[in-house]
C-alpha positions, 0 to 999 in steps of 0.5 A: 529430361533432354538438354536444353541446348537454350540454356546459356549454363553448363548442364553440370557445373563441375565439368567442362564440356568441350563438345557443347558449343554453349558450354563452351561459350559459357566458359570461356566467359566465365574463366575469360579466355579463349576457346583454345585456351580453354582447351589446353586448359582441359587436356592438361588437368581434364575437365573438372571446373575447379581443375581447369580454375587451378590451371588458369590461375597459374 
């Protein structure tokens, strides 16, 4: 099944998917940050959600 890009949530909820403009939106909503903060988020610890949850709440 191919993506469908009208989908406002992430395909795999456990990640997060810089690449994906929708994803990204999605969380940034979610974690209510910015794009860039969501970013260094993932470069710090990847890009497992509960990883880059841990990162932001510090």
């Amino acid at each position: 099944m191919a993506d469908d890009k009208t989908l406002r949530g992430p395909q795999d909820s456990s990640r997060v998917a810089m690449g994906e403009d929708y994803e990204v939106s999605y969380w940034t909503e979610k974690f209510g940050v910015s794009r860039e903060r969501l970013q260094e988020a993932v470069d710090a610890v990847g890009n497992s959600a509960d990883a880059v949850r841990a990162y932001l709440a510090r």
